[in-house]
N, C-alpha and C positions, 0 to 999 in steps of 0.2 A: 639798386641798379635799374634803369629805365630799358628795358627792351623794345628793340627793331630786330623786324622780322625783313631780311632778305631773302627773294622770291626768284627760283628760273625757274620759268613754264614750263610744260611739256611738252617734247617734237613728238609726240605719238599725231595728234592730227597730220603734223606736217606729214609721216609716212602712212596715213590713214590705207592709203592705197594697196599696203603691204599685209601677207599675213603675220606675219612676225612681228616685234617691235624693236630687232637688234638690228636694225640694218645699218648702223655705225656707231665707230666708238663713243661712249659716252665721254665727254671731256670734264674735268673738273671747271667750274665756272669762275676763270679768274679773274675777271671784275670786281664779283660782289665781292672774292676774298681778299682783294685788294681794301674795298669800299668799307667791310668788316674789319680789318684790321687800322685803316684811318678812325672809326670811329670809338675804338677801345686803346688805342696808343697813341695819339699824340693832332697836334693842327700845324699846318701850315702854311707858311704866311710870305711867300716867296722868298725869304730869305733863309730861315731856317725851322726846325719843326720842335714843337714843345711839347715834350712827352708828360705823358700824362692830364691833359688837362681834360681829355673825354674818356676817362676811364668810367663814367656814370653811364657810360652807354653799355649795354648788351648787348650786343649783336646777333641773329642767330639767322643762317645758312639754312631755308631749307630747297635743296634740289628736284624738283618734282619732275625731272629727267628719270631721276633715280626712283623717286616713291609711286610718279604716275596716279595718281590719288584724281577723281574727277573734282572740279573745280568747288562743289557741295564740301565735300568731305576733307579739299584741303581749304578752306574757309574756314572747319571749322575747328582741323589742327592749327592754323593760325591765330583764330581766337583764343586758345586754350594758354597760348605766351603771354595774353593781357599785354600788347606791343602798342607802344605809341605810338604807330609809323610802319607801315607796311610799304617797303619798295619791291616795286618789279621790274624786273630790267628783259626785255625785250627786240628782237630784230620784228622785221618784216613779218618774217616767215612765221613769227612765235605771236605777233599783236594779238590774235582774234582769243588764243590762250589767254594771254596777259590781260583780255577785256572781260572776259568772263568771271577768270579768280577777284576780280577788282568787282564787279556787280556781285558776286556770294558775298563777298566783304561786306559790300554794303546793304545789303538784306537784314544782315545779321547784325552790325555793329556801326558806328559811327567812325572808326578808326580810320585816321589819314590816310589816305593812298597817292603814293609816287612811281611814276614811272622813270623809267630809265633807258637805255642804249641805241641801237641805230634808228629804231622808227622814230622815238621822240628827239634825236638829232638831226633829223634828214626833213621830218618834218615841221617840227616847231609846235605852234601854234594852231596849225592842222592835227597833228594829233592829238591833243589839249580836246580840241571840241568835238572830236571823235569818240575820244576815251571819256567818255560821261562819267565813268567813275571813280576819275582820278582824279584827285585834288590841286595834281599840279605836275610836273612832268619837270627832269634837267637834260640839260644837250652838253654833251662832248662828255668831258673829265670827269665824274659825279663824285670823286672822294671827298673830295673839301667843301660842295656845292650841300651835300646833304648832312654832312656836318654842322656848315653854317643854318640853314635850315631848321633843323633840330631844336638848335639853340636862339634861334632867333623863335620858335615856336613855343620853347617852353618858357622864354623872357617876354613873347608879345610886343617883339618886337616889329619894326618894320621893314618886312619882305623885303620892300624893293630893293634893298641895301643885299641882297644875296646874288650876288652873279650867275649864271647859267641857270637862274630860274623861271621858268613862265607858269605860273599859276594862275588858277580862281581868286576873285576880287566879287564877292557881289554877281552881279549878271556880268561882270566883264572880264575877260581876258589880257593879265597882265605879261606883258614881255621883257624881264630885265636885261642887261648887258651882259654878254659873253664874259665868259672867266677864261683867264688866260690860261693855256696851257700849261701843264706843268713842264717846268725848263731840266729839272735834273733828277732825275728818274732816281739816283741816288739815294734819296730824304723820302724814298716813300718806305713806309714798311714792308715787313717781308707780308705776301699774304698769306691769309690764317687759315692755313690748309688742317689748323686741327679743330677747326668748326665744319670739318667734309668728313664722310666717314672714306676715307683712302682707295678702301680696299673694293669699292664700288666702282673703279674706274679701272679698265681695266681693257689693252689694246692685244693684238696680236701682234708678235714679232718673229719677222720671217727669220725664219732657225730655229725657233725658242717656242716657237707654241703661244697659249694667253697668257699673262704675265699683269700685274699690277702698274700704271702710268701713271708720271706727274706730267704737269704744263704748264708751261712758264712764257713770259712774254721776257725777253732780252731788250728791246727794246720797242717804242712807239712812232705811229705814221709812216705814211711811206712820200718819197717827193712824187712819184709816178701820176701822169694823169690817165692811168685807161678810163676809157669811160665804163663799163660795166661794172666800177668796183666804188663801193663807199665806203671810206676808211673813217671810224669814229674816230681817230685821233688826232685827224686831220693831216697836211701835208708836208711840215715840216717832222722833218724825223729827230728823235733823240733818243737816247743812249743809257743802258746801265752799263755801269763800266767790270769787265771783265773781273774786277775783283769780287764786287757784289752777287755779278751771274755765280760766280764757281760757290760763293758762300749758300746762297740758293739751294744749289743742287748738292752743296752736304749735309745743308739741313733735312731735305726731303730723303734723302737716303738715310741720315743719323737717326728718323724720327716715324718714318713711314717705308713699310714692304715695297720701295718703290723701285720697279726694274726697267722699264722702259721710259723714256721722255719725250715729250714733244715741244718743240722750241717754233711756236705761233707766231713770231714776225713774219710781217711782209716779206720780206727779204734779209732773211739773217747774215747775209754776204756783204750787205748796203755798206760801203765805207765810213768809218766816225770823221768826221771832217778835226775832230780833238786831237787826233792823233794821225794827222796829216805828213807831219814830216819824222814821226814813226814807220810810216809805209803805209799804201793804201786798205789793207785788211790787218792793219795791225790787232783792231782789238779782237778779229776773230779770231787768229791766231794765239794771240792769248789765250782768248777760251780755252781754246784745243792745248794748248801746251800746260796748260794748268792741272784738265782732265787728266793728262797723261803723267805731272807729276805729283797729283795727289792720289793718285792709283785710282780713279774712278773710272772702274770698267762699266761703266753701263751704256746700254744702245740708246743709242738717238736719232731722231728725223728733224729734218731742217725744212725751209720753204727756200727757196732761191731764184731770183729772176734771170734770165740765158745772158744780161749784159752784165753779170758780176758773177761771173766765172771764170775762177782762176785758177789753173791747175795746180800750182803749189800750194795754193787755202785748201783748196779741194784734196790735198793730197792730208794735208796736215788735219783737217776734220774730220776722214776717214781714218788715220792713223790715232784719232782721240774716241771712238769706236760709234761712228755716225754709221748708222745702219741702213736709210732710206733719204734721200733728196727728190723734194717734189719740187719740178720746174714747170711755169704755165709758159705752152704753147700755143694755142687756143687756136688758130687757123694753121693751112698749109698757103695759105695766101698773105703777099705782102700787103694789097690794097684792103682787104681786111683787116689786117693788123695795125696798117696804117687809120682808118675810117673808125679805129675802138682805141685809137689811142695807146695801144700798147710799147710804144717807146723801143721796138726792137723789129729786124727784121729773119726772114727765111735761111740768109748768111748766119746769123748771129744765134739764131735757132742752134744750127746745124752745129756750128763747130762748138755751142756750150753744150751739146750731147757729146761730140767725139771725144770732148774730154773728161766728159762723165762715163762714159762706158770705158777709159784704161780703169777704171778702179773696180767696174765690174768683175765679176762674181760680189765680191766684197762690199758692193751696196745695191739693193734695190731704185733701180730708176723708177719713177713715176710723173706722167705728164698732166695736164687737163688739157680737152678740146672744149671751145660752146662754136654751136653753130646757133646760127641766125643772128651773128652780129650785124651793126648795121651793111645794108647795102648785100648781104650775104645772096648769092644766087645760084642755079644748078651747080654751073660751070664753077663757080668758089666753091663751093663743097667737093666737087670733084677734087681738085688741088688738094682739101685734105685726105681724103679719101684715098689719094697718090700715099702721100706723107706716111697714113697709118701702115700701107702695106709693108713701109721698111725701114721706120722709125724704131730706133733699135732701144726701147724701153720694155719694162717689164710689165707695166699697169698704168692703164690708161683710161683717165676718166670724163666720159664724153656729155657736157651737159647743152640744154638750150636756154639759150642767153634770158633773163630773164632783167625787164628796165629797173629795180628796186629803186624805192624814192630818195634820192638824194646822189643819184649819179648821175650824170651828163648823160647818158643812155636812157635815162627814165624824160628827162626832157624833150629829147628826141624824140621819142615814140609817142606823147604826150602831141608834138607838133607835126608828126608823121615825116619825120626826117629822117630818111634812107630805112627806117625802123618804124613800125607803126602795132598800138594794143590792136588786139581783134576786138571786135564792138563788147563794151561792156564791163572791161578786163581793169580798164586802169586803175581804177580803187576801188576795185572788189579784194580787200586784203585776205580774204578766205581763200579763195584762187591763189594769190600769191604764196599759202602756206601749203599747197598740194604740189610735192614734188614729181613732175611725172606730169603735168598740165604746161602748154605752151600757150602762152599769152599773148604771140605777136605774127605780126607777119612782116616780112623781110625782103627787097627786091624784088625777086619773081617766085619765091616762096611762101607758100601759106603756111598756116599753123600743122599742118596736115604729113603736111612735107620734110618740117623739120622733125617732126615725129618717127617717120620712117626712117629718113635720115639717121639718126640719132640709132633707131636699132641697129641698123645697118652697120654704119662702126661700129659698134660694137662689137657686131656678130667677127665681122670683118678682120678686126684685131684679132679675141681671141681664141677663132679659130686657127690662126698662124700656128702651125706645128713648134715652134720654140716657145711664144705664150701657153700652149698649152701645156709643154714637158715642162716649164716654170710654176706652171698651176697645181698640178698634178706632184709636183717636188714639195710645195706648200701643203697640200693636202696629204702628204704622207709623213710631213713634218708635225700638221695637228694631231694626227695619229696617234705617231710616236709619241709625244707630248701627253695624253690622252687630254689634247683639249677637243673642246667638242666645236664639229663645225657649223651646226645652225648658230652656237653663239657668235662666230665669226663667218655669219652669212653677209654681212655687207661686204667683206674683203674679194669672196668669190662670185660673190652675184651677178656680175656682169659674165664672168667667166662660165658658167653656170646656162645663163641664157646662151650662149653661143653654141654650149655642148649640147642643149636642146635641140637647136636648127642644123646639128649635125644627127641627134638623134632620130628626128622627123626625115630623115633623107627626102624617103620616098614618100613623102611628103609637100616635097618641096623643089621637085625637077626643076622648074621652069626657074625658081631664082638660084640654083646649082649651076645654071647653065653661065652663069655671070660670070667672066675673065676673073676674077678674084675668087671664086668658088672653085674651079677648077682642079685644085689639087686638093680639096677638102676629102674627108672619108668618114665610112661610115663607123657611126660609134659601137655598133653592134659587133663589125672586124675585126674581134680580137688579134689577132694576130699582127695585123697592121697598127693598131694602136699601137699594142708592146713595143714594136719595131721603131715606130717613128715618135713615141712619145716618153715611153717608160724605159727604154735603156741607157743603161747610165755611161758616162764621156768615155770612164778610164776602161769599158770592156766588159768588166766583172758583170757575172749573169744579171739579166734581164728579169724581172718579176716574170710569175708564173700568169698562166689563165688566170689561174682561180685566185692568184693573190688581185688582180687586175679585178674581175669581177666582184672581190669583195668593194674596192674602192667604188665600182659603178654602182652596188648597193647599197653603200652607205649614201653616196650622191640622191640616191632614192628615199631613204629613208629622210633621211636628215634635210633634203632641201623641197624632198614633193617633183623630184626630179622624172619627168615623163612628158607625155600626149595631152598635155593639157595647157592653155593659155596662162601666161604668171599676172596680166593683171587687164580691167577693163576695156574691151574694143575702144579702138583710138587713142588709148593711152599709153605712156609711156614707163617702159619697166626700170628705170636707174634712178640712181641716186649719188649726190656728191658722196664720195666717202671720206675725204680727209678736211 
């Protein structure tokens, strides 16, 4: 058996910022388990798929999310496989990782190296002559691309005949012909979640404390044009079909500790155009009625766009025991929303919350803000800044827009269109991996601004007395659970800071005095806290002082919660969490 060694970098640089290195869930990396399982089960050949004919391949998964190993030392656990083929598969944010493990590679050994995912999709060719020490780099699909590949290297054949490849040739830069997407999600293997060690992945679930997680992708692409978002799988959407998703999710349950899921589509609501004159969400509804009758109680989070919100899906999803829907908001402004392309407006916002909140208690809402989309200026930010004070979600995560290569927004800012990098920023991709640095400047915004901003909402959100008694409900849920909460410091973090700029009161008069401060208080007033935060709906006694003050000690203990700054002047404390 010929081994390949598949490679995900590590986000520790991306949160270099941070003391910690949990500040989000780690996901299982389902690409490469995809890309691993095509290269041990079978080829295909747009028509149908021939099992067995790459069973000569090995595959082996290692996660360096998980191991964090410097770039030296996992060099030279990679060498120790004797791998003919080392792929790394790579965003933006992970490149200058993925550039580094590829240069110890090559110090030490002559062994192929490939790149893979959105930077070497977005860029091509450009990343090829960047990545010095890659041999060759695939765009889009990579299952079948580094399959063909393989075998085209161990027969000496000729490259050009592999689609989605650009490789080294000599001194020159070859760029072959796109590979077509794959059309029926069906005929791919299950991915080979038993080359991960499972029980390393691992989310919090509101109710439940920490819990072991799978992640699945239902389907691929999104038709959406925002411009902020680069979708590697381009824009035509397709489908696994409800029978396959539910087989999925009894494998991962028959075979792995798995209690919580996340289901990574773009828009897991998006209608199958297959099952058109089924009804427009036929196949989610499937899903969800399949869940329910094959008794699979396990929690689930969804992604969902505000124009494919349907209250009877939405009831039937929840009813199959969906625990958490995150919908992107991103402005309180329509002309923002409009100017990113986002395909929906303020109306359309609005009423796919009011009907996410009937199902409320019973799922956690969650939104994203980015400010400094193009064209973004005081007065737009005010708009959201209206929004956050009565947006009736439970967690909200406020990022600044960042151009990544290969979306319409990075183009813009590239031409200084309504959106513009600040001098120096546009392929510095080490910048791009620092979460909590602002690259651009917007409108009548500086980088500076969006900065402030950005805490601002934050503070702004979860100081709101009902974010808080939601927080404070989660934090006596990890308690109870004894899960621990620095492991699940990225979930409170934002929350966290906010309970800061309340703790700093008097500290902080002059932005207390702000229309939105106004009914804030002090963390120190026990009693007032109890009152407005920690009494519970139905009556029944109120936590003590001292049950209260142990939770502000633990806050202390466990997050470094005090009179101190959480990260460098001028920079920014948050991070995507989901």
């Amino acid at each position: 058996m010929k081994r390949v060694v598949l490679v995900r970098p590590s986000y520790s640089g991306v949160y270099k910022l941070f003391k910690d290195k949990s500040r989000t869930p780690i996901v299982p990396p389902i690409g490469l388990g995809y890309i691993a399982s095509v290269l041990r089960g079978g080829t295909y050949d747009g028509d149908s798929i021939r099992k067995g004919e790459a069973s000569k391949y090995d595959p082996i998964i290692i996660d360096n999310e998980i191991l964090k190993l410097e770039s030296g030392k996992l060099a030279d656990l990679i060498i120790e496989y004797q791998p003919i083929m080392v792929g790394i598969s790579a965003a933006t944010t992970s490149f200058f990782e993925a550039l580094e493990i590829a240069k110890a590679i090559k110090e030490r050994s002559n062994i192929y190296t490939c790149l893979g995912g959105t930077h070497a999709t977005s860029l091509g060719e450009g990343a090829l002559k960047e990545g010095e020490y890659f041999d060759c780099l695939i765009q889009y699909e990579g299952e079948y691309t580094l399959l063909e590949l393989l075998e085209a290297l161990e027969n000496k054949s000729d490259l050009k005949k592999v689609s989605g490849l650009i490789y080294r040739e000599d001194d020159k830069v070859v760029i072959n012909n796109l590979r077509p997407l794959i059309p029926d999600l069906d005929r791919l293997p299950l991915q080979a979640y038993d080359l991960l060690d499972m029980k390393q992945y691992n989310h919090l679930i509101p109710g439940y404390g920490m819990n072991p997680m799978g992640a699945l992708l239902t389907s691929r692409g999104c038709p959406q044009t925002c411009h902020f978002c680069f979708n590697q799988f381009g824009k035509s959407i397709r489908f696994k079909s409800p029978q396959k998703v539910l087989e999925e999710i009894e494998y991962l349950l028959d075979n792995f500790d798995v209690k919580w899921l996340t289901l990574y589509d773009d828009s897991y609501t998006w209608p199958d155009s297959r099952y058109a004159k089924k009804g427009k969400y036929y196949r989610v509804k499937q899903i969800s009625r399949g869940l329910k009758d094959l008794r699979i109680n396990i929690p689930y989070q969804i992604f969902m766009r505000a124009n494919s919100v349907d209250e009877q899906t939405v009831n039937e999803i929840v009813d199959s025991g969906c625990k958490v829907i995150s919908i992107g908001i991103e402005s309180g402004c329509d002309t923002i929303l409009k100017n990113a392309g986002k395909g929906v407006n303020q109306k359309i916002i609005k009423n796919a919350l009011e009907i996410l909140n009937k199902f409320y208690p019973n799922i956690e809402i969650r939104g994203s803000i980015i400010l400094g989309l193009p064209g973004e200026t005081h007065s737009t930010v005010q708009k959201t800044m209206d929004l956050l004070k009565e947006i009736k979600i439970q967690r909200v995560n406020v990022n600044i827009a960042t151009p990544y290569p290969g979306t319409k927004m990075y183009d813009m800012a590239i031409k200084g269109e309504d959106i513009a990098f600040i001098k120096g920023a546009k392929k510095d991709w080490e910048r791009f991996r620092r979460h909590g640095n602002c690259l651009i400047n917007t409108g009548d915004l500086n980088s500076e601004d969006l900065i402030n901003y950005q805490k601002e909402a934050h503070t702004l959100f979860y100081s709101r007395p009902d974010i808080l008694k939601h927080h404070f409900n989660m934090i006596k849920e990890c308690i109870k659970h004894s899960s621990s909460l620095k492991s699940n410091s990225y979930y409170f973090r934002p929350f966290v800071f906010a309970l800061k700029e309340l703790y700093n009161y008097e500290d902080n008069q002059q932005y207390l005095k702000t229309e939105h401060r106004k009914n804030s208080i002090k963390l120190t007033d026990i009693d007032a806290w109890e009152n407005k935060f920690l009494m519970q709906e139905n009556g029944s006694p109120k936590l003590s002082n001292k049950s209260t003050m142990e939770i502000i000690e633990i806050l202390n203990k466990e997050f470094g919660f005090g009179k101190k700054d959480i990260t460098p002047k001028g920079e920014s404390d948050f991070v995507e969490s989901d």
